[in-house]
BANU-812862 format. One record per residue: x, y, z of N, C-alpha, C, O in turn; residue in three letters. Coordinates in steps of 0.02 Angstrom, whole numbers, m for minus. Atoms other than C-alpha are relative to their C-alpha. Example, Ala and Ser with C-alpha at 12.3 -4.5 7.8 and 13.67 -1.06 7.14 Angstrom:
<rs>
n_xx;n_yy;n_zz;ca_xx;ca_yy;ca_zz;c_xx;c_yy;c_zz;o_xx;o_yy;o_zz;code
45;m59;0;615;m225;390;45;60;0;97;59;33;Ala
m42;m59;m3;684;m53;357;m39;55;37;m14;110;45;Ser
</rs>
This chain:
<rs>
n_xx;n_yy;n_zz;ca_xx;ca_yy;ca_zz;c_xx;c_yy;c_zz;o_xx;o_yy;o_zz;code
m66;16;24;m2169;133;3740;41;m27;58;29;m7;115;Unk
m39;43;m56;m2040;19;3841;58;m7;m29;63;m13;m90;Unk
m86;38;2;m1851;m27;3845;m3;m48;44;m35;m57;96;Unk
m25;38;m28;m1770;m158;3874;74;m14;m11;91;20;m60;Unk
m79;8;3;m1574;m208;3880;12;m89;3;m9;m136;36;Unk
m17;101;3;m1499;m387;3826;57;8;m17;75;65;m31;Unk
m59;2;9;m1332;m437;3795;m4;m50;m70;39;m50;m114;Unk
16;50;42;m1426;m589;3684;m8;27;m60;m61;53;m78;Unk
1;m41;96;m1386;m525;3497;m60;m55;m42;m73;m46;m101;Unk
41;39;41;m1510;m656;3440;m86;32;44;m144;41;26;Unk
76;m35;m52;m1645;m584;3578;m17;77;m45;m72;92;m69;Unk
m25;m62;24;m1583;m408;3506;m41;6;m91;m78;46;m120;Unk
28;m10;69;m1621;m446;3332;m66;m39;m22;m88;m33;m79;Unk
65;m2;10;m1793;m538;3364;m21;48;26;m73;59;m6;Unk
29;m79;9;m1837;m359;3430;m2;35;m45;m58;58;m56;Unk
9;m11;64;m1798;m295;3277;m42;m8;m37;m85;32;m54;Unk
55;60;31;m1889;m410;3195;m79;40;17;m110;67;m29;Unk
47;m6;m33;m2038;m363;3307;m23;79;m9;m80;95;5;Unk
21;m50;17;m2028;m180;3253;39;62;62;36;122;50;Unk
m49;m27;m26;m1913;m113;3393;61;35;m16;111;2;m32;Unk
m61;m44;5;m1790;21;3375;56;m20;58;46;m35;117;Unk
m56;10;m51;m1593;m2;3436;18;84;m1;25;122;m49;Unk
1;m36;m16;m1569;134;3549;83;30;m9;103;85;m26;Unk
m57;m4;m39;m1391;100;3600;28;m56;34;7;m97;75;Unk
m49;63;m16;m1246;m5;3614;59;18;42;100;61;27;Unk
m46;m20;m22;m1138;m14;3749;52;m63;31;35;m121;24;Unk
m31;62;m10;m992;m121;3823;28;11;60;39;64;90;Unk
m39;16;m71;m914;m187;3970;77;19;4;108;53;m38;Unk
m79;m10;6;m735;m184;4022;46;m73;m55;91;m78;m97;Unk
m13;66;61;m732;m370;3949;m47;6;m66;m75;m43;m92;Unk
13;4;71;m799;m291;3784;m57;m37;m18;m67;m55;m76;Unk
65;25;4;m964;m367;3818;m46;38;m26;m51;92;3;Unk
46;m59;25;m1100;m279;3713;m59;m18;16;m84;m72;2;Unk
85;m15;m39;m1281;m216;3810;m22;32;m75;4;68;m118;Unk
61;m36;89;m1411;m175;3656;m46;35;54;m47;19;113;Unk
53;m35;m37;m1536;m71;3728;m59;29;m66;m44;63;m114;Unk
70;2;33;m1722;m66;3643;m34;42;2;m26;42;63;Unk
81;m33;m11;m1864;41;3650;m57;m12;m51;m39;m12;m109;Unk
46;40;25;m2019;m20;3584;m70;8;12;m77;30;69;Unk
59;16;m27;m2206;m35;3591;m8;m81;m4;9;m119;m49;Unk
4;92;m5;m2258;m224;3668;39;m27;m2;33;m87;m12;Unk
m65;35;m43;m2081;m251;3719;5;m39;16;35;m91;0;Unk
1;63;m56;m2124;m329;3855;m26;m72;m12;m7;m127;7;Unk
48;59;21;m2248;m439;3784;43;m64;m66;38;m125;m73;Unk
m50;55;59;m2117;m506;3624;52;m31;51;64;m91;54;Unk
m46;37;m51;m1991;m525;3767;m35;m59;25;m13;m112;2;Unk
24;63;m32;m2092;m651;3861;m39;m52;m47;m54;m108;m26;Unk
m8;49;36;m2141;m728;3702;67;m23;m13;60;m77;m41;Unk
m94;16;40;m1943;m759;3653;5;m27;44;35;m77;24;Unk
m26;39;m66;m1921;m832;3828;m40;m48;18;m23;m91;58;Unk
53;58;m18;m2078;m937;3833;25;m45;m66;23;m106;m58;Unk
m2;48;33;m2029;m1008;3676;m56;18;m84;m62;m3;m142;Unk
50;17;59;m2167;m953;3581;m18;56;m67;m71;66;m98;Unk
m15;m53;46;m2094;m809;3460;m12;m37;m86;m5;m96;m99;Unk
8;27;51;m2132;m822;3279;37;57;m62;4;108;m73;Unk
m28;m48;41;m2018;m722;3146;m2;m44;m51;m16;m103;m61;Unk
m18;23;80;m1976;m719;2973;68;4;m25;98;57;m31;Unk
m59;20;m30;m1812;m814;2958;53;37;m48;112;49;m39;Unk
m58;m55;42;m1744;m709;2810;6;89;50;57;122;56;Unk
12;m57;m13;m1794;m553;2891;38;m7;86;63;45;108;Unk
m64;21;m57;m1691;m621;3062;42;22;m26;49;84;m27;Unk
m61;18;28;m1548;m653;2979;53;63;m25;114;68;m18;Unk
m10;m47;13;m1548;m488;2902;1;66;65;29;120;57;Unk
m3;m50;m33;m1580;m393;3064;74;m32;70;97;6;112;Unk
m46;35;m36;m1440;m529;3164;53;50;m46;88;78;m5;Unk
m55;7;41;m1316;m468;3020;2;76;7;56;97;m13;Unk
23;m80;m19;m1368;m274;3063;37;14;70;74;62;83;Unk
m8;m39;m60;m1341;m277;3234;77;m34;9;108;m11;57;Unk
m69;3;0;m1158;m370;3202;23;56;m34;49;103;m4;Unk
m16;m68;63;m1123;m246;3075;23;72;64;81;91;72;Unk
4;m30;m56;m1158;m120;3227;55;13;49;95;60;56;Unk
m61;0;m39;m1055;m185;3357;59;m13;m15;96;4;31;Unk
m69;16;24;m892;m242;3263;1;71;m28;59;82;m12;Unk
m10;m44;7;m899;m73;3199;24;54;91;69;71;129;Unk
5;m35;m76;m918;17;3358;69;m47;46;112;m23;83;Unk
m78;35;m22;m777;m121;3411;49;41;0;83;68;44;Unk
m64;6;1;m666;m85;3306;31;82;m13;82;92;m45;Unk
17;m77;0;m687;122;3319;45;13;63;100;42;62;Unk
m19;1;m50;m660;106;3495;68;m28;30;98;m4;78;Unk
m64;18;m20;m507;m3;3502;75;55;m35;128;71;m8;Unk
m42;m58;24;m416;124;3382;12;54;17;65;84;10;Unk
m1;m70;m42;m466;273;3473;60;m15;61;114;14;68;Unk
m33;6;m60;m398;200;3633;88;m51;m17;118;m91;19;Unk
m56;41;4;m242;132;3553;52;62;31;32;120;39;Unk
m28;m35;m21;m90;207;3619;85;m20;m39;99;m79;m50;Unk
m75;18;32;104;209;3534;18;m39;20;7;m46;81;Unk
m52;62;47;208;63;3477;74;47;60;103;100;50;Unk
m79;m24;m53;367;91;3640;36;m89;m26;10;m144;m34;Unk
m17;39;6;509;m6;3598;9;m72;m55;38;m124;m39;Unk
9;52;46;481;m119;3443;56;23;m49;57;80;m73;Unk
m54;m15;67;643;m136;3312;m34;m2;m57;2;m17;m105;Unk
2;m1;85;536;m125;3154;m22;77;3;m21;108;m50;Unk
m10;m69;m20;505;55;3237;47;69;m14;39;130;m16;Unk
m46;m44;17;657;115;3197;45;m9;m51;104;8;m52;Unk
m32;13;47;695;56;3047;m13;53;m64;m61;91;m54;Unk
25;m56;49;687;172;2877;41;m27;m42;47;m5;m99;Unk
</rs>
């Protein structure tokens, strides 16, 4: 079994594809999202996807691309609410 980490949501979800479990999503300060993999023959689909010479099934993409958005815009928009902080200063604030 192997991991690997991509930022490439289209790399991300031909792992999927490939039979790879998502471990874990994480983000930068610029809200950049790391996927992180683990897998058997990881390595080996990786350097097909980068040679060029990957072969999926384009409904079954599409469906695991639309998974792993699903994912992170969740996990987004979780995270931006947690870390929101009070409304200082705004007049529709103090209106009733």
């Amino acid at each position: 079994m192997s991991s690997l980490e991509t930022t490439d949501i289209f790399r991300g979800a031909f792992y999927l594809c490939m039979g790879s479990d998502l471990e874990k999503i994480r983000f930068n300060h610029k809200q950049i999202a790391s996927f992180m993999f683990e897998g058997d023959d990881l390595v080996r689909h990786d350097k097909a996807y980068i040679n060029g010479h990957a072969l999926v099934n384009p409904v079954q993409f599409r469906q695991a691309l639309n998974h792993l958005r699903d994912i992170m815009f969740k996990r987004l928009r979780q995270g931006r609410f947690e870390n929101d902080r009070p409304i200082k200063n705004r007049a529709y604030k103090n209106r009733c």
